[in-house]
C-alpha positions as CSV (number, residue, x, y, z in Angstrom):
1,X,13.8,-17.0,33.6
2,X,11.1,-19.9,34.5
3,X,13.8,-22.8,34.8
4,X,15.3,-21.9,38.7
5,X,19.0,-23.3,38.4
6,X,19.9,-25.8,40.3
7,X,21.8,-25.0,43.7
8,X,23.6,-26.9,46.3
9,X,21.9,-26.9,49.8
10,X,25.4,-25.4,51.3
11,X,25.2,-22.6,49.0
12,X,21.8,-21.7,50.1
13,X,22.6,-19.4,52.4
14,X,24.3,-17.4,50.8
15,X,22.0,-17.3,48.4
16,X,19.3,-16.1,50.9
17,X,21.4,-13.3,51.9
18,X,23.0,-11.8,48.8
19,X,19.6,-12.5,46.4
20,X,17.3,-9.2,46.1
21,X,14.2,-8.9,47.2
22,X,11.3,-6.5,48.0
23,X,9.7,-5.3,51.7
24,X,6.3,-5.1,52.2
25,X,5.5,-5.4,56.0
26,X,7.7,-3.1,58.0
27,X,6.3,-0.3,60.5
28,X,9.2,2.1,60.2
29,X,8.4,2.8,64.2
30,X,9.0,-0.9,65.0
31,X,12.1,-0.5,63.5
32,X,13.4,2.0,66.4
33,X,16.3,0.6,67.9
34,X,17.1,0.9,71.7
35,X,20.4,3.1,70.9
36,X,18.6,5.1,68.6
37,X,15.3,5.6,71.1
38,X,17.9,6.8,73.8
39,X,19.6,9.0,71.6
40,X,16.4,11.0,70.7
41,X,15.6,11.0,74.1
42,X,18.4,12.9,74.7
43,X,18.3,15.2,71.9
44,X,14.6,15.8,73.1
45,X,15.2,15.5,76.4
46,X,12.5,13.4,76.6
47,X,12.2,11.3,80.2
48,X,11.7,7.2,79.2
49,X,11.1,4.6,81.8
50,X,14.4,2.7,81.1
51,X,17.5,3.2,82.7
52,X,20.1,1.4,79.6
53,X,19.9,0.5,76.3
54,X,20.2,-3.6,78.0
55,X,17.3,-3.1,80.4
56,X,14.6,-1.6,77.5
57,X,15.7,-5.0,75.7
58,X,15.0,-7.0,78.3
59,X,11.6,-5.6,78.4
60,X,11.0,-6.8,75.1
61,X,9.5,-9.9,76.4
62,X,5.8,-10.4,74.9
63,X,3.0,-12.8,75.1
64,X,0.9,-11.4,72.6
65,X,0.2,-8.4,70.3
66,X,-1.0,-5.9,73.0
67,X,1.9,-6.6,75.3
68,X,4.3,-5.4,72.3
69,X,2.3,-2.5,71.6
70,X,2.3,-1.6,74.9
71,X,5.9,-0.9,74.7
72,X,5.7,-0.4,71.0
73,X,3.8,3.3,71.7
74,X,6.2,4.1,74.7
75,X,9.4,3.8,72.4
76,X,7.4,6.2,70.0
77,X,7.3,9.0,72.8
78,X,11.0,10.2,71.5
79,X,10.0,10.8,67.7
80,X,9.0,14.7,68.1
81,X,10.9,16.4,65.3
82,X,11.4,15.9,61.4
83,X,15.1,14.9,61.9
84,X,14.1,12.1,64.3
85,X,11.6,10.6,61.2
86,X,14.3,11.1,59.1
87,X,17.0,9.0,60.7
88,X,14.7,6.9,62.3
89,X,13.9,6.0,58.1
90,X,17.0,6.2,57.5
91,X,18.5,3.9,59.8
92,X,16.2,0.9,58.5
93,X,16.9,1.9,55.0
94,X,20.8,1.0,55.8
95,X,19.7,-1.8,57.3
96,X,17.5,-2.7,54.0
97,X,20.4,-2.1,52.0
98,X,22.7,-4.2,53.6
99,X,19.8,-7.5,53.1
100,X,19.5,-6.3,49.5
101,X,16.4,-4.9,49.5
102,X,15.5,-3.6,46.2
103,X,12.0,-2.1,47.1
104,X,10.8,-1.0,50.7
105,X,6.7,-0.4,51.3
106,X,7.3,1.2,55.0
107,X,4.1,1.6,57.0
108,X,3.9,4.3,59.0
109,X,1.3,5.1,62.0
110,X,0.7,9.2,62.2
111,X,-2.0,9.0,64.8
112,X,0.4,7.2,67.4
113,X,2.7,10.7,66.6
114,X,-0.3,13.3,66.2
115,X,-2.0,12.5,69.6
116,X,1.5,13.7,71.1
117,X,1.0,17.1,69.5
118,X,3.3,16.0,66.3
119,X,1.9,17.3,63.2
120,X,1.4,15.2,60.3
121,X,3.5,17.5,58.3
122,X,6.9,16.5,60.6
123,X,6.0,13.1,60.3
124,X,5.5,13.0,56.8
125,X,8.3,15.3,55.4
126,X,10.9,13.4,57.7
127,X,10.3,10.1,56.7
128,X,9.6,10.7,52.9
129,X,12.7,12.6,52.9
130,X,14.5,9.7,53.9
131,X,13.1,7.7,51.3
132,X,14.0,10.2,48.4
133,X,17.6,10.1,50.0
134,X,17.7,6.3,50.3
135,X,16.6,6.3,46.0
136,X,20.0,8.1,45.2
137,X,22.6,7.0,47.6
138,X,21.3,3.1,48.4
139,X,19.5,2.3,45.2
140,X,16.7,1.3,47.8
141,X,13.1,2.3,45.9
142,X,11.1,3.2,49.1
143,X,7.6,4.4,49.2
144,X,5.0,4.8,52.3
145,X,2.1,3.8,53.3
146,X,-0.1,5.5,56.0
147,X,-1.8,3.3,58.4
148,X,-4.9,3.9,60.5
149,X,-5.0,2.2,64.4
150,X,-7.8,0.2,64.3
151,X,-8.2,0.3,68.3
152,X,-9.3,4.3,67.3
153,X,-12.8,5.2,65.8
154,X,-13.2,5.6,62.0
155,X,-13.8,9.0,62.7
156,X,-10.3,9.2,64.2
157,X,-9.3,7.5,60.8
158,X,-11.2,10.3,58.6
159,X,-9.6,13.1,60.9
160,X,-6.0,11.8,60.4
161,X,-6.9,11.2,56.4
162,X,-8.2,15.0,56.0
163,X,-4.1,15.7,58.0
164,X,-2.5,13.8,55.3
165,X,-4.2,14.6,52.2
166,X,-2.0,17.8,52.1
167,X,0.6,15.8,51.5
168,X,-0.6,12.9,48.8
169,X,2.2,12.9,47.0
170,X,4.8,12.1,49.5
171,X,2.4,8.4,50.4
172,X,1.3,6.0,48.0
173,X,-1.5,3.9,50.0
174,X,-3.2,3.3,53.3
175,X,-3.3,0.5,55.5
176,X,-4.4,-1.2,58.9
177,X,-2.9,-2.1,61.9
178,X,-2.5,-2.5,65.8
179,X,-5.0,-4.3,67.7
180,X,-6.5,-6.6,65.7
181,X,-9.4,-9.2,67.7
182,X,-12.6,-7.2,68.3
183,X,-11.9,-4.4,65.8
184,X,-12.9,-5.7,62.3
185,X,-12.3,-4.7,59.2
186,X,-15.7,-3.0,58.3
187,X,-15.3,-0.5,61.1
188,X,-13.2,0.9,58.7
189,X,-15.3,0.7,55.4
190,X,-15.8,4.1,54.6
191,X,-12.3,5.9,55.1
192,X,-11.2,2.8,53.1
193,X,-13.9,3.9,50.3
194,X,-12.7,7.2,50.5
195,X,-9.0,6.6,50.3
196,X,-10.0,4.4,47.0
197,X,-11.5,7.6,45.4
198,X,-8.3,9.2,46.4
199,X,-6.4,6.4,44.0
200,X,-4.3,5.1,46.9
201,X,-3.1,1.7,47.4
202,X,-5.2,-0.4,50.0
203,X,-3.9,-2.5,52.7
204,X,-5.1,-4.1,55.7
205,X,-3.5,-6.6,58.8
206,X,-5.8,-9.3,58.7
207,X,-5.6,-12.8,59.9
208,X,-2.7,-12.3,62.5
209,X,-4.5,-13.0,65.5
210,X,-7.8,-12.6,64.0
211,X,-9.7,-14.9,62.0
212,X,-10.5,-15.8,58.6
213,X,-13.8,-13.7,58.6
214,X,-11.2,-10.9,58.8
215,X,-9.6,-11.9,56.0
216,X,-12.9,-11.9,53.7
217,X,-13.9,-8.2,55.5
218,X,-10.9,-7.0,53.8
219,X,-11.1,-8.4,50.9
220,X,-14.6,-7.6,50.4
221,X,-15.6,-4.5,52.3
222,X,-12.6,-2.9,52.3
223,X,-11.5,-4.3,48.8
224,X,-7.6,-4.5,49.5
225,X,-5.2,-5.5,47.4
226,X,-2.7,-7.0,49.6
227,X,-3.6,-8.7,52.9
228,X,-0.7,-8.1,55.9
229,X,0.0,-11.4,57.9
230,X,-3.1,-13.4,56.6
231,X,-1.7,-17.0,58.0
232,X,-5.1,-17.6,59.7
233,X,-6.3,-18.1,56.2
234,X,-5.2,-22.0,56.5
235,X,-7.9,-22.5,58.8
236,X,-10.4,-21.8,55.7
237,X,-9.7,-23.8,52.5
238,X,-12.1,-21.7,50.3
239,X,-10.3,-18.8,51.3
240,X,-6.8,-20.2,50.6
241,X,-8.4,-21.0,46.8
242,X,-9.5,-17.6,46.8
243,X,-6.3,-16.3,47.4
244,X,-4.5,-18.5,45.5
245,X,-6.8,-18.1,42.2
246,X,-6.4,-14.2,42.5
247,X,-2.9,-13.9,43.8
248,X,-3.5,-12.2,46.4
249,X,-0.1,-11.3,48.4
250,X,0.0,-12.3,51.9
251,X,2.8,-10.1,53.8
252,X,4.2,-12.8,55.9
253,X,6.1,-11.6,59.3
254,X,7.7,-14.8,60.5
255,X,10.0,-13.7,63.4
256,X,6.8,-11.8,64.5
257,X,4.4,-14.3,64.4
258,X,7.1,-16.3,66.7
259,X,7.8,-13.3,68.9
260,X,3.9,-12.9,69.3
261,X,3.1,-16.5,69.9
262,X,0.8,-16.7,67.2
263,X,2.6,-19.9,66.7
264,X,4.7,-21.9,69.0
265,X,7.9,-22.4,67.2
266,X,9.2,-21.4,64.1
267,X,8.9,-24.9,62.7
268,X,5.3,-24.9,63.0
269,X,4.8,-21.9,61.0
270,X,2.6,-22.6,58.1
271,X,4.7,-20.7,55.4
272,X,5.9,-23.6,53.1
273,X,1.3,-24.5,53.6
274,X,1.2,-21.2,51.9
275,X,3.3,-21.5,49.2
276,X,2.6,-25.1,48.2
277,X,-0.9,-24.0,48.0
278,X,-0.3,-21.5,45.1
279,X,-0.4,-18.2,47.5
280,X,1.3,-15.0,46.6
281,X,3.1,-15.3,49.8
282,X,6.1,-12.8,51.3
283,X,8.5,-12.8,53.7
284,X,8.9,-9.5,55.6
285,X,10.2,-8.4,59.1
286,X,7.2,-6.5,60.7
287,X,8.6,-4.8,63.6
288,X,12.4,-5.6,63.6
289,X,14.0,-4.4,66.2
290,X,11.2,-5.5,68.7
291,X,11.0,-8.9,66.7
292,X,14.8,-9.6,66.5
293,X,15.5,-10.1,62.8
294,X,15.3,-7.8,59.6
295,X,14.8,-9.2,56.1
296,X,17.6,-11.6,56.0
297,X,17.6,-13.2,59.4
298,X,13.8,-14.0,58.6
299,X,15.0,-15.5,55.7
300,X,17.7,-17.4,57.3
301,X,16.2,-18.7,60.9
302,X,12.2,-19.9,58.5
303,X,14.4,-21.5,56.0
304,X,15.9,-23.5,58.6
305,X,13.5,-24.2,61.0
306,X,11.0,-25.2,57.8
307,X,13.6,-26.9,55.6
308,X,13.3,-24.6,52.4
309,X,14.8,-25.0,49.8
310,X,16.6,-22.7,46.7
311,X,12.8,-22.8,44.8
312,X,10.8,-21.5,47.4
313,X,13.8,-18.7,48.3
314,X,13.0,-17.8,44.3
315,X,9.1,-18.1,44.7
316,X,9.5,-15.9,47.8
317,X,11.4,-13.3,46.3
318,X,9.5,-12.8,42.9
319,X,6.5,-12.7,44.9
320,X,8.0,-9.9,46.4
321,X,8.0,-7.8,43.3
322,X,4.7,-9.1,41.6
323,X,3.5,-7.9,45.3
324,X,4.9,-4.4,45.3
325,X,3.1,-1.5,43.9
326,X,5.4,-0.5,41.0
327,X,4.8,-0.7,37.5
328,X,5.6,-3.8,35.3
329,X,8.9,-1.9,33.3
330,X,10.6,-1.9,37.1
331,X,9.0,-4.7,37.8
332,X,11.1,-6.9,35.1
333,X,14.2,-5.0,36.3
334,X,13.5,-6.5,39.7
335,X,12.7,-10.4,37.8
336,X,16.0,-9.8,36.2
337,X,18.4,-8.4,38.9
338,X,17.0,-11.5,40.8
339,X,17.3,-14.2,37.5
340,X,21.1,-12.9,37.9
341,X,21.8,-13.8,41.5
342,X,20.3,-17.3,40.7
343,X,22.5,-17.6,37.7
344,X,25.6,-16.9,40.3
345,X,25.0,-19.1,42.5
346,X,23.7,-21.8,39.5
C-alpha cells in the first residue's frame, strides 16, 4: 500500500495502539519489574537493598546513563536460574503482545549474569525458551541478540563470545551496550570481525550520549547494520545523508532518552528531524520498566509531545520491519498486517 489513508487526528490514538509493529531496542534485563525482581529474590533467597516494591521505584530517579546502570546491574543480582530468564522473557513478551508487537529483537547482556557465576547456558536456554514459547501461544516472532558491555575489555568480549558459540543457534546477532563516552566503538573491532565470520547480525549503541564519531566507528570499523539510539547523528549533516542514503535504522528509545536527560523534554526530542530527513528511524522502549513506558506508551506520550501525525505513525512502523532481521516473504506479511490496520481505521 503506498497511498496512507487518511485518518482523523481523534482516531490517532487508537491507531497508535492497536497498529502492529516490530521491537528492536529492548534489554530483556531492563524490562525486570520491581514485583517480579522481589519475587526472584525470594525464590533465590537472594538479599536486595530495598525494603518494598514502592521504595526500589523510587530509586529509579537518574541523571544520566551510569546512574541507571548503577541500579540497572543491582536488579540483575536475582536472575540466577533458567526459570528466572524464562519468565523474566516471558513477562515482556505479554507485555509485547498486548502493544501488538509482531516482531521482538531482545538484547540480552550475559556478562552482567556470568560474572555472578551464571553460566551462559542458563542464560541462554531460559530466555530463548521463552521466545519459542511466545512464537506459538502470542504470535510474537522473537529472536536475541547478545550484547557485549563496552565498560569491559574486548578480551572480556572474546571470552563471553567463545561461552556463547555453543549455543549459535538459539541468538541471531551481537550487539553493544552500557557505558558509552570514553569506550568507542573500535575497542571492539575484532570480536565484531569475528562475530561477522560467524554470520551474525551486527549491532551497536552509538550516538546516545556519545558523539557522532561514534556513529561513523560503527558504521565503519565495526560495519553494523543497525545503529541503537543514534540521535547525536543530527549534530553531523553528512552523517544524517549517510544514513538516510543507505537506510540505515536508527533504534530510537524515546522515554529513555527523556529518563536519561539526553534531552530535556520530550518535545525537544529530535525524532520527527529524523524522519523528515529520510532516516530509517524506530521507535522502541529500551529499558521499560526503568524508563516508564513499553512500546505503546512511547508511541503515545512522542506523538504528543512532538505533534505526529497518522503518516509518521505508518513510516514508524514499516520502518520497523524493513529494520528487523527477517526475510522479505515475512517481511510483506508484516507490510500487510499493518496496510490492514490503516485500512480500519481509513
Amino acid at each position: 500500500m503506498t497511498a496512507i489513508p487518511q485518518i482523523s487526528p481523534e482516531r490517532l490514538p487508537e491507531l497508535l495502539q492497536r497498529m502492529p509493529k516490530a521491537e528492536l531496542h529492548i534489554h530483556i534485563e531492563g524490562s525486570l519489574e520491581p514485583e517480579l525482581i522481589f519475587e526472584l529474590a525470594r525464590r533465590n533467597a537472594v538479599s536486595i537493598p530495598y525494603s518494598s516494591v514502592e521504595e526500589l521505584r523510587k530509586a529509579y530517579a537518574f541523571s544520566n546513563l551510569q546512574s541507571f546502570l548503577d541500579i540497572y546491574y543491582a536488579g540483575a543480582s536475582v536472575l540466577l536460574q533458567e526459570q528466572d530468564f524464562y519468565d523474566m522473557a516471558w513477562a515482556y513478551l505479554k507485555r509485547a503482545q498486548a502493544d501488538n508487537v509482531l516482531r521482538a529483537e531482545i538484547f540480552f547482556d550475559p556478562q552482567t549474569h556470568t560474572a555472578r557465576g551464571v553460566a551462559m547456558e542458563t542464560v541462554v536456554k531460559g530466555l530463548h525458551r521463552a521466545c519459542q514459547d511466545a512464537r506459538g501461544q502470542l504470535g510474537v516472532d522473537a529472536e536475541l541478540i547478545l550484547c557485549f558491555l563496552r565498560h569491559l575489555s574486548e578480551a572480556e568480549a572474546f571470552e563471553t563470545l567463545e561461552q556463547a558459540l555453543p549455543f549459535r543457534d538459539k541468538f541471531i546477532g551481537v550487539g553493544l551496550d552500557s557505558s558509552e563516552v570514553g569506550h568507542p566503538p573500535e575497542k571492539f573491532a575484532r570480536v565484531f570481525a569475528k562475530c561477522r565470520q560467524q554470520g551474525l547480525h551486527l549491532v551497536a549503541h552509538a550516538g546516545e550520549e556519545g558523539p557522532p564519531a561514534y556513529v561513523w566507528a560503527a558504521l565503519d570499523v565495526l560495519k553494523v547494520e543497525r545503529i541503537d539510539h543514534g540521535v547525536q547523528s543530527a549534530k553531523d549533516p553528512a552523517l544524517m545523508q549517510r544514513l538516510a542514503q543507505q537506510r540505515i535504522p536508527l533504534t530510537v528509545c524515546p522515554l529513555s532518552n527523556l529518563k536519561l536527560c539526553v534531552f530535556p523534554k520530550l518535545a525537544d526530542h529530535n525524532l520527527r528531524q529524523l524522519l523528515d530527513a529520510g532516516l530509517c528511524a524506530t521507535v522502541n522502549s529500551d529499558d521499560p520498566a526503568y524508563f516508564g513506558g513499553y512500546m505503546n506508551q512511547n508511541f503515545s506520550e512522542t506523538f504528543g509531545a512532538l505533534g505526529l501525525e497518522a503518516r509518521h505513525a505508518w513510516q514508524l512502523a514499516a520502518n520497523s520491519f524493513e529494520a528487523s532481521f527477517v526475510d522479505a516473504a515475512t517481511r510483506r506479511g508484516y507490510m500487510d498486517r499493518l496496510g490492514a490496520a490503516f485500512e480500519q481505521f481509513a
